[in-house]
Every structure is written in C-alpha cells, then in structure tokens.
DOMAR-610695 format. One line per field, with one value per residue: residue number from 0; z, x, y of N, C-alpha, C in turn. Coordinates in Angstrom, 2 decimals. Each point is the difference from the previous one (the first is absolute). Example, Ala and Ser with C-alpha at 12.3 -4.5 7.8 and 13.67 -1.06 7.14 Angstrom:
2
k <- [0, 1]
npz <- [7.80, -0.72]
npx <- [13.19, -0.35]
npy <- [-5.69, 1.05]
capz <- [0.00, 0.06]
capx <- [-0.89, 0.82]
capy <- [1.19, 1.19]
cpz <- [0.00, 0.73]
cpx <- [0.90, -0.77]
cpy <- [1.20, 1.09]
end
This chain:
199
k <- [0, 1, 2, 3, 4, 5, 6, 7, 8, 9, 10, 11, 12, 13, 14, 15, 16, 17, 18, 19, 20, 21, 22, 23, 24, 25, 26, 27, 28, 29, 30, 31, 32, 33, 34, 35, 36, 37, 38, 39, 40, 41, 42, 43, 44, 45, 46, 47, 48, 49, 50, 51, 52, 53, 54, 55, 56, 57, 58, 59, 60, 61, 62, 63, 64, 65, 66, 67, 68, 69, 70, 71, 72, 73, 74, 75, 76, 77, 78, 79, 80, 81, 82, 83, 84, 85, 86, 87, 88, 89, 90, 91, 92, 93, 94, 95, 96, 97, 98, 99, 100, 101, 102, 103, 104, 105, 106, 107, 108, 109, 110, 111, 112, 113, 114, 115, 116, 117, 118, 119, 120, 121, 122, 123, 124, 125, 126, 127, 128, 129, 130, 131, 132, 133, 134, 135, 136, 137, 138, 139, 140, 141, 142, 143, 144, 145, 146, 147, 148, 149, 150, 151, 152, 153, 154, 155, 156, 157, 158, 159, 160, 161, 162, 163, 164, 165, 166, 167, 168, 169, 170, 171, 172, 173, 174, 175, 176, 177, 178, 179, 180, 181, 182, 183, 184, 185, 186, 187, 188, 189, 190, 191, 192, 193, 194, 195, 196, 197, 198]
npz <- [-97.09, -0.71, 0.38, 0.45, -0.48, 0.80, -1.18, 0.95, -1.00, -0.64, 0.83, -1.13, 0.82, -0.74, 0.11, -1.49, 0.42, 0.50, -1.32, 0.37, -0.24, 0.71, 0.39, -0.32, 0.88, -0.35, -0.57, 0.71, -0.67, 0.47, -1.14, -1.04, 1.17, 0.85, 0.10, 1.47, -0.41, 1.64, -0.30, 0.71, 0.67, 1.18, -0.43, -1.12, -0.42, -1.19, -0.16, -0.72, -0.10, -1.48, 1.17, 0.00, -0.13, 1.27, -1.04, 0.48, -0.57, -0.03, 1.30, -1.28, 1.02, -0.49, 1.10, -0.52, 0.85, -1.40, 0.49, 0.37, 1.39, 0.06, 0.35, 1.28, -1.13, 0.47, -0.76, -0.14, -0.42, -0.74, -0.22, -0.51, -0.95, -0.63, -1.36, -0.39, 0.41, 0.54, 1.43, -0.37, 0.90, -0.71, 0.60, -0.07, 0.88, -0.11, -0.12, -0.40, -0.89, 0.65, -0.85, -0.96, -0.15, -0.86, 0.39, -0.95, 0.19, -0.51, 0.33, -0.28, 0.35, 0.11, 0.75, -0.17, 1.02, 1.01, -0.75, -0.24, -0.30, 1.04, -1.23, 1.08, -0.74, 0.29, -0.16, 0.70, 0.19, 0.14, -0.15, 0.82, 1.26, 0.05, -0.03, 0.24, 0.02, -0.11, -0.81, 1.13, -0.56, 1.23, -0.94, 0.02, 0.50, -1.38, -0.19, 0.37, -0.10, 0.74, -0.73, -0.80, -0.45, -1.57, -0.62, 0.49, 0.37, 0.70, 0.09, 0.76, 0.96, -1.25, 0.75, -0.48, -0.89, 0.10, -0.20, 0.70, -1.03, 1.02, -1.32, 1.16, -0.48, 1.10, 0.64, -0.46, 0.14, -1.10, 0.18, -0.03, 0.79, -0.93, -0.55, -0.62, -0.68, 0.04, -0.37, 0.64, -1.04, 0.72, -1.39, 0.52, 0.07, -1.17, 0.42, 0.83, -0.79, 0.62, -0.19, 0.96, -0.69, 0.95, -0.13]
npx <- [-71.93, -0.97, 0.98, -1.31, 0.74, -1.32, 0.17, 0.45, -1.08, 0.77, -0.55, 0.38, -0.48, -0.59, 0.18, -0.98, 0.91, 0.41, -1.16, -0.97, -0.51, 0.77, -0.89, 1.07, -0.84, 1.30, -0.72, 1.20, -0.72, 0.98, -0.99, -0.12, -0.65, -0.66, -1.36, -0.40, -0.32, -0.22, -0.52, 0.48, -1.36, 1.06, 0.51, -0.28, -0.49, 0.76, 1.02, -0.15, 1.46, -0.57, 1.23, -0.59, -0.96, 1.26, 1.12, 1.24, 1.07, -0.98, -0.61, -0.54, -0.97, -0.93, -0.23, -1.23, 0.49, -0.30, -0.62, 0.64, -1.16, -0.40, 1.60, 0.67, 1.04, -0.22, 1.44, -0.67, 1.09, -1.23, 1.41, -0.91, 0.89, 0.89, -0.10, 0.45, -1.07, 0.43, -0.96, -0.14, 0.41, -0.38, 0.91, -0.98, 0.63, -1.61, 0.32, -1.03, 0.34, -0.60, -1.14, 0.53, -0.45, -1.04, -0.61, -1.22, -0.05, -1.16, -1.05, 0.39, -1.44, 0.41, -0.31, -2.07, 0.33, -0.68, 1.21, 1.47, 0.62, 0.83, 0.27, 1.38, -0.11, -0.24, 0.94, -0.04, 1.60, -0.52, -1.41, 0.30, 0.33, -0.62, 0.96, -0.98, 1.14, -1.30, 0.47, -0.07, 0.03, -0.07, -0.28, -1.42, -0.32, -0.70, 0.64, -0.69, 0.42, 0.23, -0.78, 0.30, -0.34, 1.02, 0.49, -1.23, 0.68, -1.15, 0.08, -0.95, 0.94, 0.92, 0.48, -0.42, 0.82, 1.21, 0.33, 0.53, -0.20, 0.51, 0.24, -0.06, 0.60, -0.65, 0.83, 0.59, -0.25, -0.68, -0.62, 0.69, 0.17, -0.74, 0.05, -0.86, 0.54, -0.95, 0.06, -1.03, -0.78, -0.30, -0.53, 0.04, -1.47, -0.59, -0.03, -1.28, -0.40, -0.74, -0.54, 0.11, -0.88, -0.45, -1.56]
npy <- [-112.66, 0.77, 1.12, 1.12, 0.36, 0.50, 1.37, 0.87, 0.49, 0.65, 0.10, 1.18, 0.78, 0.89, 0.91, 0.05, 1.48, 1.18, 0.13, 0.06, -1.17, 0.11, -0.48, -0.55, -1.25, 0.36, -1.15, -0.16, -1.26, -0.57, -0.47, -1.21, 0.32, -0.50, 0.18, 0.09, 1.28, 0.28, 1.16, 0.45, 0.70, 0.41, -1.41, 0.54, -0.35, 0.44, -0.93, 0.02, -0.55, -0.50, -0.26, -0.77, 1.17, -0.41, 0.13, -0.41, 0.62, 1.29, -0.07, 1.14, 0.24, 0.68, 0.43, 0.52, 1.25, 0.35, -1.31, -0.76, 0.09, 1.00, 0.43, -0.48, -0.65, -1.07, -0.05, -0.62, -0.77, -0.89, -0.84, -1.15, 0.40, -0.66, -0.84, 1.28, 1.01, 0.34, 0.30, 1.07, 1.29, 1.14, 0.78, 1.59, 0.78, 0.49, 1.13, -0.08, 1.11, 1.15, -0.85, 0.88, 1.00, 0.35, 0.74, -0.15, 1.65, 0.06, 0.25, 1.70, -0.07, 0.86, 1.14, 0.49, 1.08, -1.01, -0.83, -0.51, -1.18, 0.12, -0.05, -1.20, 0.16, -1.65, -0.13, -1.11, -0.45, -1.00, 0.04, 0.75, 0.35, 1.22, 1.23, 0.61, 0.76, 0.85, 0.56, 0.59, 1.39, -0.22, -0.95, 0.78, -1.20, -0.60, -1.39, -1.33, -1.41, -1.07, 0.24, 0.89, 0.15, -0.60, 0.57, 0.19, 0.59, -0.36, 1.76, 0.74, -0.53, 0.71, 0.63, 1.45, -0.68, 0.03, -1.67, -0.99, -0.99, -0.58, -0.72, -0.38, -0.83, -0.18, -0.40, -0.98, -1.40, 0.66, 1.53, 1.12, 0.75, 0.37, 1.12, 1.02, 1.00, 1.14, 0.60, 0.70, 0.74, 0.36, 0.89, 1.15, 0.06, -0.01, 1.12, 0.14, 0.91, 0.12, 1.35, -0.32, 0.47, 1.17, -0.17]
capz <- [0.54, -0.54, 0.81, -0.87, 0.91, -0.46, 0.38, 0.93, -0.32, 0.52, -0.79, -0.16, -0.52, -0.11, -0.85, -0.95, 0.45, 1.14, 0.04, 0.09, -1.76, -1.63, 0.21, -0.32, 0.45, -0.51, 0.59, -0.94, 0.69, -0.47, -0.20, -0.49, 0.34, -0.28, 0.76, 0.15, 1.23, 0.32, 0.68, 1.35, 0.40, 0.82, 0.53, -0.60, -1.41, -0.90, -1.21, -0.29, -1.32, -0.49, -1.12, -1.05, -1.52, -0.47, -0.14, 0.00, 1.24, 1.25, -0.54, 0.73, -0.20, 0.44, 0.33, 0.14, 1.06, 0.22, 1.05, 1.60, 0.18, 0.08, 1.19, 0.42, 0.51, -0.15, -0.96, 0.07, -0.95, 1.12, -0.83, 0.53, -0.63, -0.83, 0.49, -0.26, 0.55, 1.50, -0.22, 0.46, -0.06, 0.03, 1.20, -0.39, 0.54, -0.96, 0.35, -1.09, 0.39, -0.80, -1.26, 0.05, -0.63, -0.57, -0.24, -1.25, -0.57, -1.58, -0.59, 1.28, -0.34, 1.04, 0.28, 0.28, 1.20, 0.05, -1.69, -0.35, 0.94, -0.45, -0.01, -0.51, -0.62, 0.78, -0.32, 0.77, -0.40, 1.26, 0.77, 1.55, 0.53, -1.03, 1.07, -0.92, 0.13, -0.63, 1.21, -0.65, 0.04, 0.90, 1.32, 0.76, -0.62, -0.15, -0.42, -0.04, -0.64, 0.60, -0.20, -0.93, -1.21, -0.81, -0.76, -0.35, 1.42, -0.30, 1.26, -0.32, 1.25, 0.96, -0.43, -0.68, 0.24, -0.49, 0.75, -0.03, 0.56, 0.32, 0.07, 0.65, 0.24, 1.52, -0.27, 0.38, -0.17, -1.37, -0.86, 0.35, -0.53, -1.29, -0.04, -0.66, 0.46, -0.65, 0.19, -0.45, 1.09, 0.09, -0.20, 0.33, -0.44, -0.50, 0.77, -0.71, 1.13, -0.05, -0.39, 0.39, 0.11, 0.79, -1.13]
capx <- [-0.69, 0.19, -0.05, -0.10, 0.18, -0.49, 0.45, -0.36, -0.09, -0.02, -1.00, 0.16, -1.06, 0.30, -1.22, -0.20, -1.23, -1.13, -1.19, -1.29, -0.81, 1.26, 1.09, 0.32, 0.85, 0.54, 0.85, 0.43, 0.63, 0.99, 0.49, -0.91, -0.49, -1.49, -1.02, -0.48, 0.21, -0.82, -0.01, -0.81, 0.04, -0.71, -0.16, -1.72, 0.29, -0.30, -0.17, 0.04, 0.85, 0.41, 1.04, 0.24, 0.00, 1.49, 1.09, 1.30, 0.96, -0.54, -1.26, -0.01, -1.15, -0.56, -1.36, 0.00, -0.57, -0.47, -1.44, 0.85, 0.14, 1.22, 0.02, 0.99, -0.78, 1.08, -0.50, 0.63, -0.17, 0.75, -0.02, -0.32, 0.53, -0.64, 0.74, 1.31, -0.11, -0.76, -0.63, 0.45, -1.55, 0.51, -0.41, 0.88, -0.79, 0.26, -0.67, -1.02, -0.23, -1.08, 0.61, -0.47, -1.51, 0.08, -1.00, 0.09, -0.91, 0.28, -0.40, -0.84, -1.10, -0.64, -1.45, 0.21, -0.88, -1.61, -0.79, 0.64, 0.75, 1.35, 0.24, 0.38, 0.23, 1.67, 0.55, 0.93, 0.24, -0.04, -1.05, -0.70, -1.50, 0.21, -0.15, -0.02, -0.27, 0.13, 0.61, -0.70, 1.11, 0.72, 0.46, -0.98, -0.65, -1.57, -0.91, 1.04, -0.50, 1.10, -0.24, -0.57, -0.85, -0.40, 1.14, -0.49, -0.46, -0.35, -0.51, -0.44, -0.76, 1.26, -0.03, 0.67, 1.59, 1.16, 0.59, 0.61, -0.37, 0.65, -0.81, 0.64, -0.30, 0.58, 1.08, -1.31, 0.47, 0.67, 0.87, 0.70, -1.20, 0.39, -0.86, 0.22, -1.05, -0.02, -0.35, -1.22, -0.59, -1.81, -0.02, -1.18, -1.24, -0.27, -0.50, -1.04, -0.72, -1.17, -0.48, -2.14, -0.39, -1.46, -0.77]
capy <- [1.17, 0.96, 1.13, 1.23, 1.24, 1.30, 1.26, 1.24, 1.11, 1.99, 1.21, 0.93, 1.26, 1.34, 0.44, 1.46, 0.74, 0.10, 0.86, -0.13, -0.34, -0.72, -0.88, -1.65, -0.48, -0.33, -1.87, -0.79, -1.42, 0.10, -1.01, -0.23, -0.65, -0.55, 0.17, 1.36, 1.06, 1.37, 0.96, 0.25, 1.01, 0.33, -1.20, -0.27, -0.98, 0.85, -0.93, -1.59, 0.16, -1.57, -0.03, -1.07, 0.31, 1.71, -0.27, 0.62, -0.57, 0.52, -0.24, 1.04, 0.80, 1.24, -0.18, 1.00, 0.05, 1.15, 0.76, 0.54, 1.46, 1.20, -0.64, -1.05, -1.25, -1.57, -1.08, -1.54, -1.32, -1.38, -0.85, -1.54, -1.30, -0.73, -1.29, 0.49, 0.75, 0.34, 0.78, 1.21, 1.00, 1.25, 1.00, 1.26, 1.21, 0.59, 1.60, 0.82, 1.14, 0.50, 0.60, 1.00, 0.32, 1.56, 0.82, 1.22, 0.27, -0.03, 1.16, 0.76, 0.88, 1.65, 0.07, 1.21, -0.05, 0.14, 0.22, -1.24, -0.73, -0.39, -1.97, -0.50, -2.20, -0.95, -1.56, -0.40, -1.50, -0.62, 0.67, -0.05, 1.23, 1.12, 1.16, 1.78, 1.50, 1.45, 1.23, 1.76, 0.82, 0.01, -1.49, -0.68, -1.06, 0.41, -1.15, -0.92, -0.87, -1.40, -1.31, 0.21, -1.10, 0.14, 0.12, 0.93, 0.90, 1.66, 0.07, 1.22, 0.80, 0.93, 1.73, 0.32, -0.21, -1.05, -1.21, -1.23, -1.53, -1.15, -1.21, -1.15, -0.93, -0.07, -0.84, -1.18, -0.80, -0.76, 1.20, 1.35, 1.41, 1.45, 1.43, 0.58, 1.10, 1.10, 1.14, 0.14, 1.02, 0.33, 0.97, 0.54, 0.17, 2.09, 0.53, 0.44, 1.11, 0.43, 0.78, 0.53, 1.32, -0.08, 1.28]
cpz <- [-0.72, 0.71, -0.92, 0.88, -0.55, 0.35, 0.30, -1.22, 0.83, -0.47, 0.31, 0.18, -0.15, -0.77, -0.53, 0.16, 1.85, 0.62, 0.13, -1.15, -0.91, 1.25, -0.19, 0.61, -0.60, 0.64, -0.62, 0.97, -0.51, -0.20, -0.95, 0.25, -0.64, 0.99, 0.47, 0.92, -0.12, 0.55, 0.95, 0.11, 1.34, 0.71, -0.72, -1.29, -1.04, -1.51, -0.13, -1.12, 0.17, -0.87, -1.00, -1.01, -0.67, -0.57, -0.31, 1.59, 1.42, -0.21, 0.76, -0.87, 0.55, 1.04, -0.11, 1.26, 0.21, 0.83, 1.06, 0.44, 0.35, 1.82, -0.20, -0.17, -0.25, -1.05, -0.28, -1.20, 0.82, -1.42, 0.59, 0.05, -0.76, 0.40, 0.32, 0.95, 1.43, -0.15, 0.60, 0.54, 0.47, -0.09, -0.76, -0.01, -1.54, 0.36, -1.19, 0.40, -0.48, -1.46, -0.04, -0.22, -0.52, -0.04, -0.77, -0.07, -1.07, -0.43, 1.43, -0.95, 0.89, 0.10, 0.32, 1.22, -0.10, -1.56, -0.22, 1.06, -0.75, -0.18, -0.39, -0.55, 0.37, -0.42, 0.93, -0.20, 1.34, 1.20, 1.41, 0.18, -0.41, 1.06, -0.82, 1.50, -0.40, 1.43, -1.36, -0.62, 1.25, 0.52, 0.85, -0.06, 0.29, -0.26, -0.04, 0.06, 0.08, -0.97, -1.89, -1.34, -1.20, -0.80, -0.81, 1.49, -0.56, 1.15, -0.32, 1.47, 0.58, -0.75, -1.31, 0.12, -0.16, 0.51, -0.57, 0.62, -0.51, 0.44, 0.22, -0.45, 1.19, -0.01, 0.23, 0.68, -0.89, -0.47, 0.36, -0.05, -0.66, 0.13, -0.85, 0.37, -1.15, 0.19, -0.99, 0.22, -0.39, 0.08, 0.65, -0.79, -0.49, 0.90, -0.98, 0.66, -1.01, 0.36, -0.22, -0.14, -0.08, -1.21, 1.09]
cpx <- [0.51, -0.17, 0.09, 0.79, -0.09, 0.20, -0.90, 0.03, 0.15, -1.19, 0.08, -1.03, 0.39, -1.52, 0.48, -1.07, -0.50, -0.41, -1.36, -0.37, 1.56, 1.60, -0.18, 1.31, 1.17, 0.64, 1.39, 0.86, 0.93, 0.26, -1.05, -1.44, -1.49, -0.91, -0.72, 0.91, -1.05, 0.69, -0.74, 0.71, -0.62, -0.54, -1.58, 0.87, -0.55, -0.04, 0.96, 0.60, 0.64, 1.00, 0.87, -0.19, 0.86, 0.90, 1.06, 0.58, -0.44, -1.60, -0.59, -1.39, -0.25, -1.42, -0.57, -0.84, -0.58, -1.59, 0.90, 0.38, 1.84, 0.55, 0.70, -1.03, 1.14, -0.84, 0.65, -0.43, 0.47, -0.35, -0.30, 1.27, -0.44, 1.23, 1.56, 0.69, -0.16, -1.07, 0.89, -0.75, 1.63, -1.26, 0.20, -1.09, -0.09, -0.91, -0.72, -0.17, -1.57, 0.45, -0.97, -1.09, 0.02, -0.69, 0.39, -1.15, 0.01, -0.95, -1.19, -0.43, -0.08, -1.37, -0.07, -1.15, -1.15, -0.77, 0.34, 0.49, 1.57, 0.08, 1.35, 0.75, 1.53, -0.12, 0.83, 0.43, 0.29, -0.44, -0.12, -0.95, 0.42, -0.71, 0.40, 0.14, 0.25, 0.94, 0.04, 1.38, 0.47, 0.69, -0.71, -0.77, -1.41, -0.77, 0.95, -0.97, 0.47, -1.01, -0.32, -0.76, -0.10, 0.51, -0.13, -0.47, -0.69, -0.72, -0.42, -0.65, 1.17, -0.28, 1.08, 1.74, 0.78, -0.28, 0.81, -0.49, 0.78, -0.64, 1.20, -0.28, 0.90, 0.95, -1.24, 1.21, 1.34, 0.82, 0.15, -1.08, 0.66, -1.01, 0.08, -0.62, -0.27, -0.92, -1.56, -0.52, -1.68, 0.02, -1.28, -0.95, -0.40, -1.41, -1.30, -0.55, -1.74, -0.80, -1.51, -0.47, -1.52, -0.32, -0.82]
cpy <- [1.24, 1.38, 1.15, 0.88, 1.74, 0.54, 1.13, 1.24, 0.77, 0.89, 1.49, 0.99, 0.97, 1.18, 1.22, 0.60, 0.00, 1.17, -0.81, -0.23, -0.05, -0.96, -1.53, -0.83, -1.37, -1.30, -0.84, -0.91, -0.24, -1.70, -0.23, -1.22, -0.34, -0.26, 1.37, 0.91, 0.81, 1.35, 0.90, 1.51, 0.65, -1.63, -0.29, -0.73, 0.94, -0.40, -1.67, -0.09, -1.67, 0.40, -1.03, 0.61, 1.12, -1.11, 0.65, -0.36, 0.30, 0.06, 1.79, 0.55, 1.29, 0.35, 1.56, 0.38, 1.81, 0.20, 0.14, 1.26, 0.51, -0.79, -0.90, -1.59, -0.98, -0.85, -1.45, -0.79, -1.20, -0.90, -1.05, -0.81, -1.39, -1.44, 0.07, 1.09, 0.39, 1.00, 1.61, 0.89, 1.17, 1.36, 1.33, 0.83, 1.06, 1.29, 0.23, 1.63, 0.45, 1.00, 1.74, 0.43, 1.25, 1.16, 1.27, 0.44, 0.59, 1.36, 0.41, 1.35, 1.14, -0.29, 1.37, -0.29, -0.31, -0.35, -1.15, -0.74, -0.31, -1.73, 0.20, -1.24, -0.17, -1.32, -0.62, -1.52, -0.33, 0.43, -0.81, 0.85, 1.39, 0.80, 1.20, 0.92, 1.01, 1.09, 1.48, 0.49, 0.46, -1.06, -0.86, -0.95, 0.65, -0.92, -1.02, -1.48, -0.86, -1.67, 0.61, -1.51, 0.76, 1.38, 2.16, 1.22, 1.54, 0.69, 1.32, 0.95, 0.56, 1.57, -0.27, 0.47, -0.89, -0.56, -0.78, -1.08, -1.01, -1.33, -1.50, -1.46, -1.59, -1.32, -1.24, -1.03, -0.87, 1.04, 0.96, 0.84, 0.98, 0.66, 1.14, 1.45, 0.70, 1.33, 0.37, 1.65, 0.12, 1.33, 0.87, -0.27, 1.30, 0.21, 0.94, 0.99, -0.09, 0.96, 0.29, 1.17, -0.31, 0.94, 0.47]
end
C-alpha cells in the first residue's frame, strides 16, 4: 500500500494599486503546484486561473481587477488542489478608492449685449454629470445647471457685466469631483439715436 501524503499550500494575497481602474490582485502559492484556482469577489466568481501553466518554486499570478467598482470588497482565491496538494481558499479585504477627475477649461469668448453669446469650451477626464454656475460681480448666482451635455457652454440672456462660471464635474461612483472656474464679461451694446425731422 502506497500513501501520498499532501501538502497544505499557503496562499498569499496582496494588491498593486488602490485606485479605481489601476489595481491588481497579487497571488502567491506557496508551493509549486498544479490544477485550478478561482477568484472571487464579493462571493461572485471573477476568473479562472490554470495553474499548471506557472513554474518555480512558488506558483504566483496576477489578476487584474481594474472594472471593480470603487469601495470595500472581499476577495478570495480557492485552490482545488491536485494529487499532491490539498485544496486551500484565502480571504482579504481590499478598499478601491475613487480615482480622480479633471475639469479644464480651456478657452472663453466675451460677449457683447443683446449681439453675441459668451461660449465657453471644457474638457473633462472622467466624466460624470456636469453642473455650471454663473454668479455676478457681486456673488450672486444668476444661472445654474445640474445635468449639463457636451463640452462647449454658451449663453446670451444675462445683462451686461462681469462674471464667473464654475463648471463642476459631480463625484460619481467611481470618481472625485473637480471643477474649474473663470471669469467672463458681456460688454455693453453701442447705443443709437435716430433723428426724425418732419418737413
């Protein structure tokens, strides 16, 4: 009678990176084994790693897990084991932060009363929802905008005078909210007189 007697991998996790869209979860068995492991997230099954096809003294892969939202989640590997092997499953809480976002604006046009419209153009990385408000040379809000669309703002129904607009883009899920401002003015309109004379 022939007796195997198998050994209990250790399995290691750890991860690089935890930001939103750049993190990787880091595996290492601590042995050189053969067959499958899965990983699990949140107790859902996320991938499927045949490691028969690692060698060296430790058997250590990478999973990348940058769709995983931002947020507390548990992550797990569970090794099958093989003829040598036992099966294993290890445990590790991992925090994804929201990664940042940017808003720039990039170029603003004046306007003159009742004639032109003030446009001005934005770029944003990592777009959620987009909120403009204008506020006067006093401080006063004069216009404002919680769902904006599309990368170009223009408007032409304020008096003549300074402003500032501050264009938001709102924390989401996945990323931070940033914002930018700047300053615009809508110059008076020239004024016309006309001159009737009766014969």
């Amino acid at each position: 009678v022939k007796f195997v007697v198998k050994d209990l991998p250790e399995i290691k996790l750890n991860n690089t990176g935890d930001v939103y869209g750049n993190v990787v979860l880091n595996v290492n068995i601590t042995s050189n084994v053969t067959g499958i492991a899965y990983v699990y997230v949140d107790g859902m099954k996320y991938a499927k790693v045949n490691v028969t096809n690692f060698t060296g003294a430790n058997t250590v892969f990478n999973i990348n897990l940058n769709n995983i939202s931002a947020g507390n989640h548990t992550i797990t590997v569970e090794y099958l084991g093989d003829e040598i092997h036992f099966n294993n499953t290890q445990s590790f809480n991992l925090f994804i932060n929201k990664a940042n976002s940017v808003v720039n604006i990039t170029n603003v046009v004046n306007a003159t009363y009742n004639t032109t419209n003030v446009e001005v153009s934005f770029n944003i990385t990592n777009r959620t929802t987009v909120s403009i408000v204008i506020r006067n040379a006093t401080g006063d809000v004069v216009y404002t905008t919680n769902d904006f669309q599309g990368d170009l703002f223009s408007i032409e129904t304020l008096n003549a005078g300074n402003y500032n607009i501050t264009i938001t883009n709102n924390v989401g899920d996945n990323y931070n909210a940033s914002s930018d401002s700047a300053l615009f003015t809508i110059y008076k309109a020239n004024s016309s007189l006309i001159i009737t004379v009766a014969l």
